[in-house]
N, C-alpha and C positions, 0 to 999 in steps of 0.2 A: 562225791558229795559237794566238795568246796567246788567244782564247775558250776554244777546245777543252780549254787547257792548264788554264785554272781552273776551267771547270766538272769534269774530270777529278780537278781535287782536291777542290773542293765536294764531287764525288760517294763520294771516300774519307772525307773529313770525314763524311758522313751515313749512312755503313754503317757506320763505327766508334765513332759514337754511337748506333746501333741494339743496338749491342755490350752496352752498359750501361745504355741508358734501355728505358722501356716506347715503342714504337710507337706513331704518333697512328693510333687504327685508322678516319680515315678520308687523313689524308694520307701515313703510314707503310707500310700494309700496301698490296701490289700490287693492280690488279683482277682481276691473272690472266694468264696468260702466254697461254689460250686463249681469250682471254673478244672475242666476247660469249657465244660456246657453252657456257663451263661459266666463272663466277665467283667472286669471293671475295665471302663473307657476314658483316657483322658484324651478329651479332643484338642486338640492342636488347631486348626484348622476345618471351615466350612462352606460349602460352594460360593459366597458369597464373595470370599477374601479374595482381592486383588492380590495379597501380599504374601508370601509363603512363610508363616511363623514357624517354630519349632524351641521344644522346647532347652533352655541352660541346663546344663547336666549339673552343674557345679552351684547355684542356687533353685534350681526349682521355678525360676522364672520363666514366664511366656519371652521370647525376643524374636524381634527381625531378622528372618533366615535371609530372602533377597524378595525384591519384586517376581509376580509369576512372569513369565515370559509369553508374550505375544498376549492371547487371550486365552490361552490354558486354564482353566481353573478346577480343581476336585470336584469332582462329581459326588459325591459325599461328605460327610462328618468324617474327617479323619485326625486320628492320632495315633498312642499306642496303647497297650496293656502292662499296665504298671509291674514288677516287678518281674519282669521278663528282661531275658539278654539275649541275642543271638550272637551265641559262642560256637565251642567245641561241638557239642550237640548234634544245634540247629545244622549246622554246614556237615559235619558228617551223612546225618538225613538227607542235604539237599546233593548232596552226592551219592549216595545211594538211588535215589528215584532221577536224578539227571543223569548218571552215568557220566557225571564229568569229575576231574579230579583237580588236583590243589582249592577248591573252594574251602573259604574263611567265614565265618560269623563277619557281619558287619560291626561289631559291638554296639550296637543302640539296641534299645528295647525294642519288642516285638511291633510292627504296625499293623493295624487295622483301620479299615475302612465301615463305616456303621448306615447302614439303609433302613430311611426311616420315610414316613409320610407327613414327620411334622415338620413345619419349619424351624432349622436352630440358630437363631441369627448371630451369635456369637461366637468365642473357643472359651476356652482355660475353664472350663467346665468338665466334670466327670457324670458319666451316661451308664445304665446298664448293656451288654449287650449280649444276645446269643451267636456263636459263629457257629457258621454252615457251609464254609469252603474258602477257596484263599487261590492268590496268585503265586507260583513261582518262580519269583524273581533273582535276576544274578548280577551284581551292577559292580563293573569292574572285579572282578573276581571274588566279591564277597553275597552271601548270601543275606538276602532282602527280599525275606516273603512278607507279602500282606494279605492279611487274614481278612475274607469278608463277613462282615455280620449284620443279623438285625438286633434294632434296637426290644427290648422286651419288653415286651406287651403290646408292640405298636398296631394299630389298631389294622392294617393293612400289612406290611412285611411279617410281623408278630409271627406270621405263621408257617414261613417258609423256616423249613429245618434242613434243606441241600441246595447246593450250588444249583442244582439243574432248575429247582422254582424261578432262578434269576431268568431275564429274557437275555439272547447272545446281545441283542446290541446294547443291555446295560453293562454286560462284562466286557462289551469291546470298548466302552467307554472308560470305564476304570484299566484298562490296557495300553489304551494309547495316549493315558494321563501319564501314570508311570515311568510309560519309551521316552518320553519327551519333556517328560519338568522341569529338566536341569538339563536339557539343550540351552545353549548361549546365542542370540543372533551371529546367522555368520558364518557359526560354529555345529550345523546341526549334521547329526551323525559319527559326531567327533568321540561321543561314548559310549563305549560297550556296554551295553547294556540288553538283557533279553529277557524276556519270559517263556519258561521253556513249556508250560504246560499250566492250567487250570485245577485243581485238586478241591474235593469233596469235603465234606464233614469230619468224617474221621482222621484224615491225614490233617486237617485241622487241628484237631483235637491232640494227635502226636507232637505237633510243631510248640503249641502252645505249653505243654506238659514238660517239653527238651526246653524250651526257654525257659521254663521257670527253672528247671532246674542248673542251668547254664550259670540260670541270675544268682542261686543258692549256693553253688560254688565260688561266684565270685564275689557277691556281696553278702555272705550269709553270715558274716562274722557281724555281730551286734557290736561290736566296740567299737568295728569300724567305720561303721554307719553312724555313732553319736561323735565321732571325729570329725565326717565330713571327709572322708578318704575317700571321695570319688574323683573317675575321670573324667 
């Protein structure tokens, strides 16, 4: 009873600090009251950006990850889904369907990529979104899948609910974004990095399910979340 009774005020403590501070938009804002079906999106980044942002873990601020390289740039709205981690989980999954072993969570929250028909000229905004499949990515021996999605309700993607509605050469576009973003001039080829295969909906919907729970293990303590005990 005395648990219940102070995580119950913890949790008025942190909605009433929600009241007047900005949201950590990945440990602040919900993943979604439906999710894995339809989620919340915080974009990072949008084809337009020359510059690859990402988000500080440690304030919740937008910063300058590095310039894109060459003329690479996202073919999508990208960011991640709040309250997700890829841990213990995520990488056990990505080793069950790769058949490869020692893979790790990369510890950041989950990524996704959001396809939409309108244009969004900005980031550090949060988007609806449905996912409908995802890459499976391995970057340096950590697991780094990105979840594809449409945006909900958009008046054109809206409707695709599997990977296969995509055309191959939009998925081979978010493909050879990924192999190649964080090539250095000079330096291309120099990291391992693969995608081992394309996955559907539902394996979607697993991933997203393991990372929230991943996040739950490791940030689910409310005390330590109004400390600011992140990494």
């Amino acid at each position: 009873m005395k648990e219940k009774e102070e995580f119950k005020t913890l949790e008025q403590i942190w909605k009433s600090i929600r009241l007047i501070l900005k949201s950590h938009p990945w440990h602040g804002i919900e993943i979604g009251k439906r999710s894995p079906a339809i989620v919340n999106s915080y974009i990072e980044i949008v084809p337009t950006d020359t510059v690859k942002y990402e988000i500080d873990k440690a304030s919740g601020y937008l910063k300058v990850d590095r310039p894109q390289k060459y003329s690479n740039i996202c073919p999508t709205p990208y960011g991640f889904i709040p309250q997700t981690y890829c841990g213990e989980s995520v990488a056990e999954f990505c080793m069950e369907k790769s058949g490869k072993e020692g893979i790790v969570g990369d510890g950041d929250p989950l990524d996704i990529c959001v396809l939409t028909e309108k244009e969004i000229s900005h980031s550090d905004i949060f988007l609806v979104a449905c996912p409908i499949g995802g890459l499976r990515m391995i970057d340096g021996g950590e697991a780094d899948d990105k979840i594809i999605a449409v945006m909900h309700q958009d008046d054109i993607f809206g409707y695709w609910d599997e990977i296969d509605h995509c055309p191959k050469s939009l998925i081979n576009r978010l493909k050879h974004y990924f192999l190649t973003y964080k090539e250095e001039p000079g330096r291309e080829g120099t990291r391992h990095v693969e995608i081992t295969d394309v996955y559907g909906r539902d394996e979607a919907y697993e991933i997203i399910e393991r990372s929230h729970q991943d996040y739950l293990k490791k940030y689910g303590d409310m005390d330590n979340l109004l400390k600011n005990k992140f990494e």
